[in-house]
N, C-alpha and C positions, 0 to 999 in steps of 0.2 A: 252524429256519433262516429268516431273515429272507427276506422274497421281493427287494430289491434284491440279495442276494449269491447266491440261486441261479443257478446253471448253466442258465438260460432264455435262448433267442431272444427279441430285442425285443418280436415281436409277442405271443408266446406269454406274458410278464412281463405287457402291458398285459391282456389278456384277463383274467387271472390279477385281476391287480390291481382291476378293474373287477368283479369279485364281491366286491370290498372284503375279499381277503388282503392282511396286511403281511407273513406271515409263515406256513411252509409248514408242516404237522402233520407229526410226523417217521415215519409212514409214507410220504407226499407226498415226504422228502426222500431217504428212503432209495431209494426207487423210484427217483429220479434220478441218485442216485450208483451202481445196479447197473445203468443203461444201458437205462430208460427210452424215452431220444431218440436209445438208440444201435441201434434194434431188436432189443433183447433181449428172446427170451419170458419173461415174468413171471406167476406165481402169488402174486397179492397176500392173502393170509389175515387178515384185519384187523377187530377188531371194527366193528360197524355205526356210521355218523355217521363214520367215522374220516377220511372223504376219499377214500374208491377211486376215487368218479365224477371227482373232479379229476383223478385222475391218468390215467382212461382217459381224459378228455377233452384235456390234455394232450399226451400219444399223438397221440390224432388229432388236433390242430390239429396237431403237427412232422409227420404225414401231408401233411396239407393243403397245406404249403408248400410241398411235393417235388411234390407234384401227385398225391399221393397218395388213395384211396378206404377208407372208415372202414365197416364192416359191425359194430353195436354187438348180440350178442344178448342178449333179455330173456326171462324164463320167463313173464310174466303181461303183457298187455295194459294193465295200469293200470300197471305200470312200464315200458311203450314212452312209454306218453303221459308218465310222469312227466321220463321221461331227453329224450325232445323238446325239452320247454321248456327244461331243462337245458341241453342243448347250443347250440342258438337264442338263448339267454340270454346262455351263454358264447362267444359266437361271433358276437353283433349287429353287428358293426360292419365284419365281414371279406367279409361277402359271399356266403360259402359257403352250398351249398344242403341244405337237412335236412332229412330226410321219416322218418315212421312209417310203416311197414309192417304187418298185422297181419291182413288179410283175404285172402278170394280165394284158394285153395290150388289153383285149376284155371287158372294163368295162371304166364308167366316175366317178368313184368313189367317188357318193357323199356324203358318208359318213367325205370325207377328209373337207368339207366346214367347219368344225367342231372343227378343226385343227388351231394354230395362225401357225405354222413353218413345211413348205411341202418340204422335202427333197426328192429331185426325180432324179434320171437316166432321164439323154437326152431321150433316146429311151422310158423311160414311162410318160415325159412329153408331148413329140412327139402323144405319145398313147390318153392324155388324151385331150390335141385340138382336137383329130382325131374325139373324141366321143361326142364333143363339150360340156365339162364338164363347167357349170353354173356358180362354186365356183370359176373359174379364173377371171373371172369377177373386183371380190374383190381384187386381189393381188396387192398390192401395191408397192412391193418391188422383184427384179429379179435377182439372183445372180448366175451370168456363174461362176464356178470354173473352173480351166484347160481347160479356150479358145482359149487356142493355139492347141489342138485337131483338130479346123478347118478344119487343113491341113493334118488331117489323111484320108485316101479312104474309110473306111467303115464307121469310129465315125463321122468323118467330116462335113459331107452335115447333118444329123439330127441334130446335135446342129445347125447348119447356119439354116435350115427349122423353127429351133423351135423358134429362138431366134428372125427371121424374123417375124413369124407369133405374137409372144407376144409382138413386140414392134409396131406392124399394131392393136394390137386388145388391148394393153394399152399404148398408148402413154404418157399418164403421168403420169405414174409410174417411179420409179426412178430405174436403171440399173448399175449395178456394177457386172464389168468382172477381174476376178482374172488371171494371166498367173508369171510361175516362168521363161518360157524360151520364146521371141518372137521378133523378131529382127526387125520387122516390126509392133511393138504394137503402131505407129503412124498413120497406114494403120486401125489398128482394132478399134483405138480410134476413128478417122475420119467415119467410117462406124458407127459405132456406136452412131457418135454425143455425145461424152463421152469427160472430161478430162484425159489426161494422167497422169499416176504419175510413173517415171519408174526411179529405183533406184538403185546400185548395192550392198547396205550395207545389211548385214547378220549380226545375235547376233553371230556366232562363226565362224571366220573369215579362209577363205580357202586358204588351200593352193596346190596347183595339182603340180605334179612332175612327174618324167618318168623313171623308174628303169629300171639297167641296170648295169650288173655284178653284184658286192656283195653293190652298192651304190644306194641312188635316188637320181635324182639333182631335184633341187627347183632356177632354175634361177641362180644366182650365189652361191647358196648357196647348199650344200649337203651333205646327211646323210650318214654314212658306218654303212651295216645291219650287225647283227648277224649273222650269216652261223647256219642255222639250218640241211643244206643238203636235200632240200626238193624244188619242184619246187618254181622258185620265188615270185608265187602268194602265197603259202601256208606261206613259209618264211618270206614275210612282214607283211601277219596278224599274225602269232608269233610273229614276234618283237614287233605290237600293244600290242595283250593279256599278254605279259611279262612283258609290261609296265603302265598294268591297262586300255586299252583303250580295245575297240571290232570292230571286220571288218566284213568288207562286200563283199563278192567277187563276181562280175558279169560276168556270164558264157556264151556263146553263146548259149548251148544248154542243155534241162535236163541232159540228160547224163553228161556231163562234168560239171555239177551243181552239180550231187551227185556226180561224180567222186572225186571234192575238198572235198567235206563234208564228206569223209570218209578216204582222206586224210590228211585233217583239223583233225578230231578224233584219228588217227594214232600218229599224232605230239604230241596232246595234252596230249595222253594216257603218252607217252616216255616222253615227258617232266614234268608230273605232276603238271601242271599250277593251274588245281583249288581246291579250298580249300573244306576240307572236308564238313562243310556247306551249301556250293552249290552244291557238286556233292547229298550231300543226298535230296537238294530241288529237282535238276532233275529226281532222282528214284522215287521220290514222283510224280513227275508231268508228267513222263512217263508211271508208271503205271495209273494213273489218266485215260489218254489217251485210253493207250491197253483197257482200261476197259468198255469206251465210242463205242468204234466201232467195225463192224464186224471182226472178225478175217481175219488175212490175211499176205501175206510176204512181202506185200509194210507195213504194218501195223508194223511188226518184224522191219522192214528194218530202219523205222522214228523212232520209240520209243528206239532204240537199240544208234541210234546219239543221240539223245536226252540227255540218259544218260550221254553220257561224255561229254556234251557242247558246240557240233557243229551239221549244222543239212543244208538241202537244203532249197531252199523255191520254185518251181512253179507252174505251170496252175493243174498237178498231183495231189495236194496234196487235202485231201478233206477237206471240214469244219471244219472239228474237228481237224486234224493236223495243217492245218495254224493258225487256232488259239491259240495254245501248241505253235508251234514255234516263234509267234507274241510275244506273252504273256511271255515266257522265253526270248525273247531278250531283250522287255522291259525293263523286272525285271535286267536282267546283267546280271544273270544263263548263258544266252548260248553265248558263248562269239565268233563265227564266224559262219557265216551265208554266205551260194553259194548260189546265186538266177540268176536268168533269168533275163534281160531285163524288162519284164513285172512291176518288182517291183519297178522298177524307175519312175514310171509315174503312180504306182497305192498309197498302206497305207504308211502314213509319218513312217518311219521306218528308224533313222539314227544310223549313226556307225562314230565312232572318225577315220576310215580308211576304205575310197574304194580302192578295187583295180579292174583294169580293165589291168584283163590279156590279151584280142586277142579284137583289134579294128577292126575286120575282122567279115564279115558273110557269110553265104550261099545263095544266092538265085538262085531258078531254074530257072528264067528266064535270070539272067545275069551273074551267075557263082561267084565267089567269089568277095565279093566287101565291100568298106570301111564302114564302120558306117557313119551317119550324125553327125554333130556338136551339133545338137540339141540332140539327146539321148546321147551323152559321155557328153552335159554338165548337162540333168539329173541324171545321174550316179553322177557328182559333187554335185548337189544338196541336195545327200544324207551324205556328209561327215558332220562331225560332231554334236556331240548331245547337243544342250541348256544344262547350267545346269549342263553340265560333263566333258565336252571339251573345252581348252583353243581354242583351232585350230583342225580344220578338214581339213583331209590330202583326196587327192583323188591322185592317184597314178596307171598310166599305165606303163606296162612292154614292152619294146622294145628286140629285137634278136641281133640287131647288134646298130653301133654307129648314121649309116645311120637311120636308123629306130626311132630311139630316137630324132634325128631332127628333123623328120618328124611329131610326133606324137606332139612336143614344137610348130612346125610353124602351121598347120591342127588345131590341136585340143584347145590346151591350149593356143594362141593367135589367133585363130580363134573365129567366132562369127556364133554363131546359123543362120540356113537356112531362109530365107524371107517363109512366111506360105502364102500357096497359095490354093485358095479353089477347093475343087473337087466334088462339085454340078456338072459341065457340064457333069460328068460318065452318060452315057445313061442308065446304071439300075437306080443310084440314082435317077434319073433327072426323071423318066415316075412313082416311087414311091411316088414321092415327089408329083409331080403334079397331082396326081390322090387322092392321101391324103387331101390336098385342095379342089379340087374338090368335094368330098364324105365329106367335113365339113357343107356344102350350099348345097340348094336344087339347085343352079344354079348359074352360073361364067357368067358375060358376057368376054370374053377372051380377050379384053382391060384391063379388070381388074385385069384379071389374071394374064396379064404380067404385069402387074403395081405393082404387088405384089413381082414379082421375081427379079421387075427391083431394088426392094430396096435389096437386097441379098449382100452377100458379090461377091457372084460370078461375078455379074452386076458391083458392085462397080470397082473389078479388072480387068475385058475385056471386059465389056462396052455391051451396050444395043444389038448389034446385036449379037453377043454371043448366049445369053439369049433367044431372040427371035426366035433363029431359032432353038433351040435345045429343046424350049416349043411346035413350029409346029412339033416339029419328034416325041416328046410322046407323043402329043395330035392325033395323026396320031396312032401310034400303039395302044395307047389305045380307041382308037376309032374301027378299026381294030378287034379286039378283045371283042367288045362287052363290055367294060368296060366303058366307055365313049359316050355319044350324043350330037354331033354339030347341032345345028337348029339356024340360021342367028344369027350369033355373039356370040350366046350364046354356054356354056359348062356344060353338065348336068352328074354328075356320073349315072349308071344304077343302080339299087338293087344288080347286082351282084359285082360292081365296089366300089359300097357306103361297100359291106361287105368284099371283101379283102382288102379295106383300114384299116377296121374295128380290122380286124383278124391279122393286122401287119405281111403281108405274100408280097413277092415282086409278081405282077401281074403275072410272069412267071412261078412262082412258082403254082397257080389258074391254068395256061393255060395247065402247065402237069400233073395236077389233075386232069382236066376233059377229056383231050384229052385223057388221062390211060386209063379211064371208058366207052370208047366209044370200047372196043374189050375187052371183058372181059375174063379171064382165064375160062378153064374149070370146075376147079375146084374154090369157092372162100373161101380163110382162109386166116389166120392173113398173111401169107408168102406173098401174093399177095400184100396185105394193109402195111406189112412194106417196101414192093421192092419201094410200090409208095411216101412212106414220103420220105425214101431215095433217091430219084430222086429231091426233093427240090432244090432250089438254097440256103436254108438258112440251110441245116443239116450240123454240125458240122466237121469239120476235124479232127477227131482224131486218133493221133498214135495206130494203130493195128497188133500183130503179131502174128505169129504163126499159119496160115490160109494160104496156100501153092496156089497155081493155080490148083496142081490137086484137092486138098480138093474142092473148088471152080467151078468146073467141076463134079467133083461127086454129090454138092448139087445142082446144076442147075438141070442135069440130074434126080437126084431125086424127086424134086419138078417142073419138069417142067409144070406141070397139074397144078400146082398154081400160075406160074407167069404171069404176065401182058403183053403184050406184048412190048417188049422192046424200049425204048425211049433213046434220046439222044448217043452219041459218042461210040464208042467203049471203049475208054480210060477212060470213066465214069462206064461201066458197073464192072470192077473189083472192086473200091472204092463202086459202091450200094450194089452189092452179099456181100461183107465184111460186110456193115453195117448190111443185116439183117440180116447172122447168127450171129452177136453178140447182136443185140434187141431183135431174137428169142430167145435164151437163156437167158437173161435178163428177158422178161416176162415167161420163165418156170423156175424161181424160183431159177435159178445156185446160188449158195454162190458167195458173190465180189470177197473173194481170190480166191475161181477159175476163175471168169474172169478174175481176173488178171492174174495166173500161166497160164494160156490158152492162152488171146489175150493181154496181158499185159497191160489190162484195167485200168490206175488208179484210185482213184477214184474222183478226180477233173473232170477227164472224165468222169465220168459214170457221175456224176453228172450233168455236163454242155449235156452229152447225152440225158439223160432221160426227163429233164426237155425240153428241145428242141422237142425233138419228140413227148413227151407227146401233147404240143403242137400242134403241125403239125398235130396231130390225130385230134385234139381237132376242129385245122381248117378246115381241111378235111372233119371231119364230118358236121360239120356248110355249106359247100359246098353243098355237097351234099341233105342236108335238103332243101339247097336253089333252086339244080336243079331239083327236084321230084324224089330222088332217098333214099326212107325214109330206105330201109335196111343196104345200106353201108352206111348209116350217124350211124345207130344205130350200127354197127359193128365198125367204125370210132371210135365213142364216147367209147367204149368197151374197146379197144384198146389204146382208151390215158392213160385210168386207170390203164392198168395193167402197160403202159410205167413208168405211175409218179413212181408207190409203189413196180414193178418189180415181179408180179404176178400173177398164172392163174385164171378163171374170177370167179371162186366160192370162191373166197377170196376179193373181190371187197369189198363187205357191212362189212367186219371185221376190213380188212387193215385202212379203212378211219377214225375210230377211231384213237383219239389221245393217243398217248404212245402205240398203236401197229402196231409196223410195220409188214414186209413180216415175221420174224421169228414167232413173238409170233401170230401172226394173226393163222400159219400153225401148229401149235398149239392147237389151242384153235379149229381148224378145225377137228384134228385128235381127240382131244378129246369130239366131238359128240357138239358143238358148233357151229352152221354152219347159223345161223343165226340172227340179233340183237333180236328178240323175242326168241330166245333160250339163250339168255344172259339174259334181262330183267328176264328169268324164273327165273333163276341162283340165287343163294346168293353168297355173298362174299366169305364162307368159301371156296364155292364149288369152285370158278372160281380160286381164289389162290392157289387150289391144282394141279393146270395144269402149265407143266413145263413152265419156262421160265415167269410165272404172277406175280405170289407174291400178300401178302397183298394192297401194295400199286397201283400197276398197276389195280388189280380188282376195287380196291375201284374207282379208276378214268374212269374205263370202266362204272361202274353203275351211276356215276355224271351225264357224257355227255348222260347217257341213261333218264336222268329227275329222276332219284331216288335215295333217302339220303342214303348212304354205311352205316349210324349209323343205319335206323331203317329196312335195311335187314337182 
């Protein structure tokens, strides 16, 4: 459909137009012609690139002009920020105001009311019903991205909670659910009381094949590769970059992520692919990087691929590097990219060629076993780039001829898995209802289940399901003190109303306080990190380099500080790990040494710190709550040094902006020790201390309430 003869409002056409459409993709028109701008709920089913985000965005601009509020959910953090720009983009010149939302799960942040366009993570929209934030009220407009998540175990059940509860608490608000992959989006249409609109057209048309020898086959059709002498993965993304296209190679595991990616740079070196231009873009934009972050040999290790124009992408990598490698692939600079799994289902990042070398994974519980249909036709989802690419190739490699069928009949005429909700998980399920619960001063429990009976989970196995799997958490969290039954009625407690609050799973409460009931002899940070690590929500992170005896020797050592020991045996190796590595973290270690130590990276540290930080943060808030005002204040101690990764007479310096642990240690040694010894300070004086500079002083004296001109 031509974009002059669509059915658009003025302003809604120039917006449109000003992302340089002439013309609307014909899921974009279909959308409009089922009543898009007539507030019709829609479940849009549409392969990936096809234009969903137009059309939510869309949506919300005919929102906007009514006077309308846009609440857009996202399942990942890097596709909040991605749809921000997006919409900001699409919306430069009208005025409205666009915020990401995505931290903070202990607040109703009503500063957001303020907001036309609230871009929020499931989990912090989850967060802001919790705290029964006012300004949702208003929203007019609700848009699930990636709602085929559902059927994930952990993401799953809080989009279903959340999407539950906003369409109990705005029924006439208009609903629009986006999914690239759902084989049963007639199941999520129907639950939803939504039109379907499910279509298999893409602007750059796919093609999947199965490599195998020095050939791909494409159905009856097939290519014979170049022989680079290089495994087969690395080999077809040369054939791409020879041929001006760029690849993506999806790995089972980091390891074999970087292992390609410096495989990939090996090839490209030997073959001399990119042109002097680009490679002097990427010395520019690798130093840029080194220059950005703390020193370190994961640090050497990215910036050194960088240069020659291949590079990994996963969970590892920290802020600042997946952004460099984001940002160079866009541009075409870095012309093959290994990534993990993860990046199929998180930032739209396409490549004229996937390849998907091992349809094989690891799991401990079941041993080696196949991929689903649904992530390999993610992985599809990524082949070809709008705008660059005639056809996107997505491309698995087979061992034998056997294998090559298999992977034609499975995968490539196979059809993604039926999404099946995992609400009935007995942790989900006593979190969820107790989240409810702690929104109201009181549930009559008819209601209650009246509330779950509309769920997708109810939807799929029906009312007794539901009912009795609502008596089993209302039972533990009653049990528990969390929870009061009094005839018919369900009343969360103070203490129940604030683990909701603290987005902490109840169990995680229960071995917080139960810790605190035999306290060590001694009490220091060592005790207070053994207990966050005991969480059911602390992070998994790959750690090495920390032996069993090491791990015997620090027990032994600190046993006057530890708590007395809770949960499995098989738990307590994974918690001794975690604190000596948080220990060192708050005394100040440089990253590269945790990394050359426990091969910390810093995606990890990061997704670390910020978690535990937390966990402090809720712990202490516990403890406030049970009359126990010195470990709350030790708690609270303890989340700060976690955020900024420092010891506690660096607290009031570090929380300044633009100084982090380094320059903070700093400004400590050089007899600055606190905000009134800065305020004393003049500019010259504070720029003379290593690592400040003119400009960082100048901005320590701003946030201190005083002009850097007339000191």
């Amino acid at each position: 459909m031509k974009l002059d003869e669509a059915p658009l409002p003025p302003d809604i056409r120039r917006a449109v137009s000003r992302l340089g459409y002439t013309t609307l993709y014909p899921p974009q028109a279909e959308a409009l012609s089922r009543g898009l701008l007539d507030g019709k709920r829609l479940v849009v089913a549409t392969p990936t690139a096809s234009g969903k985000t137009l059309i939510a965005m869309m949506a919300a601009h005919n929102h906007l002009l009514k006077g309308g509020k846009c609440l857009y959910l996202t399942p990942l953090r890097a596709l909040a920020a991605e749809k921000l720009s997006e919409f900001r983009n699409f919306l430069s010149e009208e005025g409205y105001k666009i915020v990401a939302s995505t931290g903070d799960y202990d607040s109703d942040d009503p500063w957001l009311a303020s907001y036309d366009v609230i871009i929020a993570t499931n989990e912090k929209a989850d967060s802001l019903i919790r705290h029964r934030a006012s300004w949702i009220d208003e929203i007019t407009l609700v848009v699930a991205d990636e709602i085929h998540i559902l059927g994930e175990g952990e993401r799953g059940p809080t989009l279903e909670m959340t999407l539950t509860r906003l369409m109990d608490r705005l029924p006439h608000s208009q609903l629009l659910a986006l999914s690239a992959t759902a084989r049963n989006a007639d199941e999520l249409s129907d639950w939803l009381k939504a039109e379907l609109i499910s279509l298999d057209w893409r602007p750059v048309p796919l093609r999947e094949g199965v490599a195998y020898g020095d050939k791909v086959f494409f159905g009856d059709d097939e290519i014979k590769l170049a022989s680079y002498d290089y495994d087969p993965a690395i080999s077809i993304a040369l054939n791409t970059v020879v041929d001006g296209g760029q690849a993506l190679i999806f790995a089972s595991t980091r390891r074999r992520a970087e292992n390609y990616a410096e495989k990939s740079v090996e090839a490209l070196k030997r073959l001399d692919i990119i042109g002097e231009d680009e490679k002097a873009f990427l010395r520019a934009a690798s130093a840029e990087l080194y220059s950005s972050v703390e020193p370190s040999d994961f640090t050497d290790r990215v910036c050194g691929l960088l240069r020659e124009g291949a590079c990994f992408h996963h969970a590892g990598l920290g802020a600042e590097h997946r952004r460099a490698v984001e940002r160079l692939f866009r541009a075409g600079t870095l012309k093959i990219i290994s990534a993990t799994p993860t990046l199929a289902a998180g930032v739209n990042l396409p490549a004229r060629t996937v390849i998907i070398p091992d349809l094989w994974r690891y799991d401990s519980s079941r041993g080696r076993t196949m991929i689903s249909v649904t992530e390999y036709k993610q992985f599809c989802g990524r082949a070809g780039r709008p705008g660059f690419d005639k056809a996107g190739y997505a491309i698995s490699v087979a061992r034998s001829r056997e294998e090559a069928e298999q992977i034609v009949e499975r995968y490539i005429r196979g059809k993604p898995e039926r999404i099946w909700s995992k609400l009935g998980n007995e942790r989900v399920l006593r979190i969820h209802v107790l989240a409810v619960l702690a929104s109201e001063k009181a549930w009559e429990i008819d209601a209650l289940e009246g509330l779950f009976r509309r769920t997708f989970f109810a939807y799929q196995y029906g009312l007794h399901g539901v009912l009795e799997r609502i008596k089993s958490a209302l039972n533990f969290l009653a049990e528990h003190r969390f929870v009061l039954e009094v005839d018919g009625m369900a009343q969360a407690t103070p203490l129940g109303k604030r683990v909701a609050e603290l987005y902490i799973d109840p169990l995680t409460a229960i071995r917080f306080l139960k810790a605190i009931e035999h306290p060590p002899k001694l009490l220091t940070d060592i005790g207070l990190l053994q207990i966050i690590s005991m969480s059911t929500e602390m992070p998994m992170i790959p750690v090495r380099g920390i032996s069993k005896s090491m791990l015997a020797s620090f027990i032994n050592e600190y046993a006057d500080c530890l708590f007395e020991q809770l949960g499995e045996d098989e738990d307590l190796e994974w918690i001794i790990k975690s604190v000596v590595v948080l220990k060192a973290w708050i005394e100040e270690t440089p990253e590269g040494e945790l990394f050359s130590r426990f091969g910390l990276e810093p995606g990890d540290l990061a997704a670390l710190r910020e978690r535990c930080s937390w966990l402090a943060y809720s712990a202490s808030e516990l403890m406030k709550l049970v009359g126990k005002p010195t470990l709350s204040k030790m708690f609270q101690t303890l989340s700060a040094r976690l955020e900024y990764g420092v010891r506690e007479e660096l607290i009031p310096l570090v929380g300044l902006s633009g100084v982090g642990r380094v320059r903070a240690r700093s400004l400590y040694i050089s007899g600055y020790r606190s905000l009134d010894s800065l305020r004393a300070a003049r500019v010259e004086e504070l720029a003379k201390v290593p690592t400040i500079g003119v400009k960082i002083a100048e901005r320590i004296k701003s946030q201190l309430g005083e002009s850097p001109q007339t000191v």
